[in-house]
C-alpha positions in Angstrom: -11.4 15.4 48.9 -7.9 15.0 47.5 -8.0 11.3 47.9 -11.5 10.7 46.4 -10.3 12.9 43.1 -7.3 10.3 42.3 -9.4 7.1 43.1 -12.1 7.8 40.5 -9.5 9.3 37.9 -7.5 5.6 39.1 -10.6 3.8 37.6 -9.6 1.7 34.5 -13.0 2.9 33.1 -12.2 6.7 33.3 -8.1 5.8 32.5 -9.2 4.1 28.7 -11.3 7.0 28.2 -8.7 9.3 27.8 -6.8 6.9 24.9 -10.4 6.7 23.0 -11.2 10.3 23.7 -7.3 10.3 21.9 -8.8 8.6 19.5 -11.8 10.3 18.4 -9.9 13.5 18.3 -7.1 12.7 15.9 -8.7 12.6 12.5 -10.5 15.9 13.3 -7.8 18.0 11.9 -6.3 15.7 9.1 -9.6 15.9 7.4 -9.8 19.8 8.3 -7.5 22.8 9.1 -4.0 20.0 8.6 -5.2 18.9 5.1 -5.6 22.7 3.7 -2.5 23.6 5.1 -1.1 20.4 2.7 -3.4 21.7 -0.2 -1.9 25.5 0.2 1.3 24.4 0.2 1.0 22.6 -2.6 -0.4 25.9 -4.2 -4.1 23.9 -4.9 -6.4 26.5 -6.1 -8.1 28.3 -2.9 -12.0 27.5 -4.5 -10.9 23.7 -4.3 -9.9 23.6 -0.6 -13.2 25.8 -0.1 -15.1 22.9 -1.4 -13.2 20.5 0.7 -15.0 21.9 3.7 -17.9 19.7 2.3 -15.7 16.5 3.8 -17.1 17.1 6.9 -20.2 16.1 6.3 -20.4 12.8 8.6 -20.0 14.1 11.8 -23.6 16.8 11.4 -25.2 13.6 9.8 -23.8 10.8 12.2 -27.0 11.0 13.7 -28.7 9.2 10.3 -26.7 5.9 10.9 -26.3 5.9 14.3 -28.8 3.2 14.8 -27.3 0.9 13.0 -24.5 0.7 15.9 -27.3 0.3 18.3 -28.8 -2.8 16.5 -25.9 -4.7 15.1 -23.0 -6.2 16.9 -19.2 -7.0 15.1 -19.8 -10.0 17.3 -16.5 -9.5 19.2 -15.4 -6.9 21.6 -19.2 -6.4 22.9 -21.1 -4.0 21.0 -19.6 -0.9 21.4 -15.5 -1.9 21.8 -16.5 -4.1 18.6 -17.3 -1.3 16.6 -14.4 1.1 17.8 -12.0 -1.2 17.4 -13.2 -1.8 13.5 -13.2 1.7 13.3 -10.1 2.6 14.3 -8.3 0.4 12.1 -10.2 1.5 8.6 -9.0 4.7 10.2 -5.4 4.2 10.6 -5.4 2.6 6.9 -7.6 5.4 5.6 -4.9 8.1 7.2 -1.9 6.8 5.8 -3.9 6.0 2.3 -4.4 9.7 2.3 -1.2 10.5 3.1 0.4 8.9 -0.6 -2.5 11.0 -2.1 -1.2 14.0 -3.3 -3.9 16.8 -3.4 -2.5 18.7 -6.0 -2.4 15.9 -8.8 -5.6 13.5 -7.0 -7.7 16.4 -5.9 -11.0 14.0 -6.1 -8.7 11.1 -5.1 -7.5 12.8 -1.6 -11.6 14.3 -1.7 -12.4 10.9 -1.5 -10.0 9.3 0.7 -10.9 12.4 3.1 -14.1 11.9 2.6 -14.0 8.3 4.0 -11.7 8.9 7.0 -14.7 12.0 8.4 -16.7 9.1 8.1 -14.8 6.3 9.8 -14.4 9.0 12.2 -18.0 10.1 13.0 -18.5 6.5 13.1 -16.0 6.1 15.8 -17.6 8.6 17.6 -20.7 7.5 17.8 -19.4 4.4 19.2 -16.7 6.2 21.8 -19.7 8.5 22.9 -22.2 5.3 23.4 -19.6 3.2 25.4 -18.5 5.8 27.6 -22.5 6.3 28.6 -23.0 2.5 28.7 -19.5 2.0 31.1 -19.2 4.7 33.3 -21.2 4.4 37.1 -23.4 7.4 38.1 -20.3 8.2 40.4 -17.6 8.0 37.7 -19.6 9.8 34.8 -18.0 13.4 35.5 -14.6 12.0 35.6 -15.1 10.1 32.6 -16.7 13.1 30.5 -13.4 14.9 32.0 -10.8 12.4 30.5 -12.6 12.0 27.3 -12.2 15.6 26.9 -8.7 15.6 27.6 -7.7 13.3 25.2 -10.0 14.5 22.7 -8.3 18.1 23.2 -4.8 17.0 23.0 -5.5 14.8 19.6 -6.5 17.7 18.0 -3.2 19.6 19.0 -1.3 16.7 17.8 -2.8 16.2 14.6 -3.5 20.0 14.0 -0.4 22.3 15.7 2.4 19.2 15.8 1.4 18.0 12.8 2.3 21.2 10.9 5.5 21.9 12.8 6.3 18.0 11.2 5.9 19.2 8.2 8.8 21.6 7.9 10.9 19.3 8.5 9.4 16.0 6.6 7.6 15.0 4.0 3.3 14.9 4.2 3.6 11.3 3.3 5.6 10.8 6.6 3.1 12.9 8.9 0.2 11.2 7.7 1.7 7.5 8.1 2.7 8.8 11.9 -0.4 10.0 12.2 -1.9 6.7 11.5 0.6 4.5 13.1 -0.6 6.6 16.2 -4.3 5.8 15.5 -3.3 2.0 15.0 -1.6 2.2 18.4 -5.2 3.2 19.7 -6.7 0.4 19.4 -4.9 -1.4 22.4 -6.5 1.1 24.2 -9.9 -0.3 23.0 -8.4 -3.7 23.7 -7.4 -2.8 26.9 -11.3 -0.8 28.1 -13.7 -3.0 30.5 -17.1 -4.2 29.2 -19.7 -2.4 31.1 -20.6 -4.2 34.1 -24.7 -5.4 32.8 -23.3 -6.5 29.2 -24.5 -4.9 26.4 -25.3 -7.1 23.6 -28.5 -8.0 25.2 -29.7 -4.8 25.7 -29.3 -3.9 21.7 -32.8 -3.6 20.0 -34.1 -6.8 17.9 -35.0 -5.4 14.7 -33.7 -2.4 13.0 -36.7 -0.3 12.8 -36.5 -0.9 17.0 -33.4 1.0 16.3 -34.8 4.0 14.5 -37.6 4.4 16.3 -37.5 3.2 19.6 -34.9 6.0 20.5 -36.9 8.6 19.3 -39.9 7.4 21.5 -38.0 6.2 24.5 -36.8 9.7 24.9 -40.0 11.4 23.4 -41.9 9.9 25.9 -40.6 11.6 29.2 -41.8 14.7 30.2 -40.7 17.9 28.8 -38.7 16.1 26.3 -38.7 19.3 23.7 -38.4 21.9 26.1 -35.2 19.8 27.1 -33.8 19.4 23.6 -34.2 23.5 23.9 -32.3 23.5 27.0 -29.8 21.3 25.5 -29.1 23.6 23.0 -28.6 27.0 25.2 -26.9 25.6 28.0 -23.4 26.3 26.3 -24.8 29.6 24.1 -22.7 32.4 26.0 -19.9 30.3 25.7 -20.6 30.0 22.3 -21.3 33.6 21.4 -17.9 34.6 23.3 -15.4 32.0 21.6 -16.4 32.6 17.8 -14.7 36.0 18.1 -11.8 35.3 20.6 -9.3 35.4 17.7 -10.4 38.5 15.8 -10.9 40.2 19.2 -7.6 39.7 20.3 -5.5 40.7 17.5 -8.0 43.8 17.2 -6.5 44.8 20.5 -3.1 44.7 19.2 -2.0 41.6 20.0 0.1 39.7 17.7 -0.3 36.2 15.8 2.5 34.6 18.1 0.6 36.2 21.4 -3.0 34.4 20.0 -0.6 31.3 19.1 0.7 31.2 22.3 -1.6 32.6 24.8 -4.9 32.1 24.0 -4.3 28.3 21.6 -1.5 27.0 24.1 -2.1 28.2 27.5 -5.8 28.0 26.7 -5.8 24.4 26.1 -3.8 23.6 29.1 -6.6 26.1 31.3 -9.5 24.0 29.6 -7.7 20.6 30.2 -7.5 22.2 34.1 -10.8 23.2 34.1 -12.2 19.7 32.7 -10.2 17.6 35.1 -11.4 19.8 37.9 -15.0 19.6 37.0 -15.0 16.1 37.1 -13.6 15.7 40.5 -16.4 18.2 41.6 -19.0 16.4 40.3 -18.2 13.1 41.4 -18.2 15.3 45.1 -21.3 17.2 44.4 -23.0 15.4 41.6 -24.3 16.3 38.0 -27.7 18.7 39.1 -25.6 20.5 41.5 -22.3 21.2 39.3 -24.9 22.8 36.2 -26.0 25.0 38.5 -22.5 26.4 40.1 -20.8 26.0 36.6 -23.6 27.7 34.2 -23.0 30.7 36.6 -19.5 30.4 36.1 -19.8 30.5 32.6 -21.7 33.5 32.1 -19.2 35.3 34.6 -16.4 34.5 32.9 -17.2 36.4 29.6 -17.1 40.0 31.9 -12.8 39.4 31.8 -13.0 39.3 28.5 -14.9 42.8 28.6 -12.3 43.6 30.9 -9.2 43.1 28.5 -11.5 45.3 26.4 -11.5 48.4 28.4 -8.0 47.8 29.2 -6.5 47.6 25.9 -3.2 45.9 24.7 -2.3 44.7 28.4 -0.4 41.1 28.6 -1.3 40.1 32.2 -5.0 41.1 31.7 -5.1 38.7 28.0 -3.6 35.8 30.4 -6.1 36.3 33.2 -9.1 36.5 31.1 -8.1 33.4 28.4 -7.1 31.1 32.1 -10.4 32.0 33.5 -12.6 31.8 30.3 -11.2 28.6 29.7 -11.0 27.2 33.0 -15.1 28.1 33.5 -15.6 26.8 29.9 -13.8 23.0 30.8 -16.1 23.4 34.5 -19.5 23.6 32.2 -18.5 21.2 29.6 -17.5 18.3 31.9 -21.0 18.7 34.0 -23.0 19.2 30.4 -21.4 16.2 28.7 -22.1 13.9 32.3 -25.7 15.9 32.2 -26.5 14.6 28.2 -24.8 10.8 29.1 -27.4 10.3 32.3 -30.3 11.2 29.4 -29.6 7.8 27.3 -31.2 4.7 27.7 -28.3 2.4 27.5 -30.3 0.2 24.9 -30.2 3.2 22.6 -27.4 4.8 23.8 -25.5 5.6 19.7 -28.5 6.9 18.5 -29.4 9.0 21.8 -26.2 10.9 22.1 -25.4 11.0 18.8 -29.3 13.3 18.4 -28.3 15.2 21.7 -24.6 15.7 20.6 -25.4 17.2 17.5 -28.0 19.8 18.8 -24.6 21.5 20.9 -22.7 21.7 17.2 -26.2 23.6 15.4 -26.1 25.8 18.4 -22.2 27.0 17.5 -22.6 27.4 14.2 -25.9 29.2 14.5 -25.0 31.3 17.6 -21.3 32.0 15.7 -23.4 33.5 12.2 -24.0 37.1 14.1 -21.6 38.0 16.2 -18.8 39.7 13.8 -22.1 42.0 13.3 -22.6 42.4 17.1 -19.3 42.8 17.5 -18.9 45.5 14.7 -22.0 47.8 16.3 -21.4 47.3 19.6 -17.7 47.5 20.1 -16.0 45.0 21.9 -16.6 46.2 25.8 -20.3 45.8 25.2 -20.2 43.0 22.9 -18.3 40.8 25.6 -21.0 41.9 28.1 -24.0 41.6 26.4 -22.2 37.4 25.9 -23.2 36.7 29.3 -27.2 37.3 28.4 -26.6 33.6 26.4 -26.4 32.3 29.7 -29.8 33.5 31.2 -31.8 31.2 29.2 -29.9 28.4 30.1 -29.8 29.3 34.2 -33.4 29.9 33.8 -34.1 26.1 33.0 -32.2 24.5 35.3 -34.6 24.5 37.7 -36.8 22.6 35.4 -34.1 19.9 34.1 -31.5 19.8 36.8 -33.3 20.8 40.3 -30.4 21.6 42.8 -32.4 19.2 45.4 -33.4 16.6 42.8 -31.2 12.9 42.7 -29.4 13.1 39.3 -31.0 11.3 36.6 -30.3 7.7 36.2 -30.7 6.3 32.7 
């Protein structure tokens, strides 16, 4: 079993993953948490870094031009490596651009520049997302979702935690520039990724209404398409429900900043990253169907440790049990989920596919995040953490529907 797990994470398909998954995790936070922390300390007024939120934009609406990446080619690289190569380099300018901005005399000028480097970023994603579908064998898919998750995760502490301890010590001109020298390294990643095996520029629609529409039919046209976009969207919603109060729920307890810093940010990336890597080794054993079913279970388990910690109080070994397992369970369902959404594409429409079924996950955080500070509040924590786990059921419930144990996973 051991020997199977290092020859499909030996694949140069699943290796480049983790450098674009790199990739389209860096600009996250320099557009985000990274730039206020460069607007507070230049003591910008806190209603102007409010708005700034607004710069995020492009990746909820990435779904709007995602079919132009379907339909056109940059007529080198192949259609997908073509485009995230392109992007990649506007994004390494655009980063280091931003980084001579200075946000307290060019508000509208870094607004702008951060503006432009979400959407080079979105872009990028779109692309990343679509290649890895369009690349990645049946067998390799878990794996792949794994490694793109790793690197994805680790960007964001680099350009979010390391980037901030950088800037005690140098100047936000320097962290951006390194930040986009890193982004600029990237790209040999890009140049260094295999073509998928059936080429890809034939397979792009021929006009670009094909590209709006088709996708939307293609996938429309199988049965119980809506009741899957609905499954889709709950298949993650315990999770979802549990981690928007993590933080609060922690330092409730008694717990302090550097504990939460420490325990559940540092040792609960590395559990996820464990967690990821593992779930795509057991996929690529058991398959996609199969590894839903064991991992949505998982999932809704988990969030009882948490209810746990909450009866037990201020206890240090309990808080590092239930963030490992959490997190662990939480990188087991998102490997399986993100293999589950890539077999749905039709590789002829594979930008504008994911990019629709991508951005149903995000509207299910935000929306399922909205009530829980009130759920929380009335119920106290022991009973808030428990009554989580019911975001599993309708999830579980559907998997017999959309991911049969006995079925053949879905090819696209």
């Amino acid at each position: 079993m051991l020997f199977s797990w290092v020859k499909v994470y030996a694949s140069r398909r699943v290796i480049c993953l983790l450098g674009l998954g790199f990739s389209s995790g860096l600009p996250l936070a320099l557009t985000a948490s990274t730039l206020q922390a460069w607007m507070a300390s230049e003591h910008v007024d806190l209603r102007v870094i409010g708005i700034f939120s607004l710069v995020g934009l492009p990746y909820t609406l990435k779904v709007c031009w995602s079919p132009l990446l379907d339909r056109y080619s940059p007529g080198f690289l192949g259609r997908r490596r073509g485009w995230i190569f392109i992007t990649q380099l506007l994004l390494a300018a655009g980063i280091i651009a931003l980084g001579f901005a200075s946000p307290a005399t060019f508000p509208w000028t870094v607004a702008s520049l951060a503006l432009a480097v979400a959407f080079f970023s979105a872009s990028q994603d779109i692309a990343v997302d679509a290649y890895r579908a369009d690349v990645l064998p049946d067998r390799e898919r878990g794996a792949g979702a794994a490694t793109s998750v790793v690197g994805y995760r680790v960007a964001m502490l680099t350009s979010g935690a390391l980037a901030l301890v950088l800037s005690d010590h140098v100047p936000w001109n320097r962290v951006y520039g390194l930040m986009g020298c890193l982004m600029l390294a990237n790209a040999l990643w890009t140049l260094a990724a295999p073509e998928p095996a059936d080429g890809n520029d034939a397979a792009a629609p021929k006009t670009l209404k094909d590209a709006v529409w088709e996708p939307l039919r293609a996938y429309f046209h199988r049965s119980g398409a809506v009741e899957m976009l609905f499954f889709i969207m709950v298949f993650k919603l315990g999770d979802a429900i549990a981690g928007a109060m993590t933080t609060p729920f922690l330092l409730d307890l008694g717990f302090t900043r550097t504990d939460v810093g420490t325990v559940n940010k540092a040792f609960g990336l590395l559990s996820t990253i464990l967690g990821t890597l593992a779930g795509g080794g057991i996929i690529t054993r058991i398959g996609i169907h199969r590894s839903l079913w064991i991992f949505a279970f998982l999932q809704a388990v988990s969030n009882f440790a948490f209810t746990g910690l909450a009866l037990l109080g201020k206890n240090y070994p309990a808080m590092v049990a239930a963030v490992g397992i959490e997190n662990v369970c939480g990188g087991l369902g998102t490997a399986a989920f993100i293999a589950f959404l890539m077999s749905l594409c039709d590789r002829r429409f594979t930008a504008t596919q994911y990019a629709l079924l991508s951005s149903l996950t995000a509207v299910t955080r935000v929306l399922a995040g909205a009530p829980t500070g009130f759920m929380a509040e009335s119920m106290g924590w022991p009973l808030f953490y428990a009554v989580s786990t019911l975001g599993a059921v309708p999830g579980i419930v559907l998997l017999p529907r959309f991911a049969p144990w006995k079925a053949l996973d879905p090819a696209p």
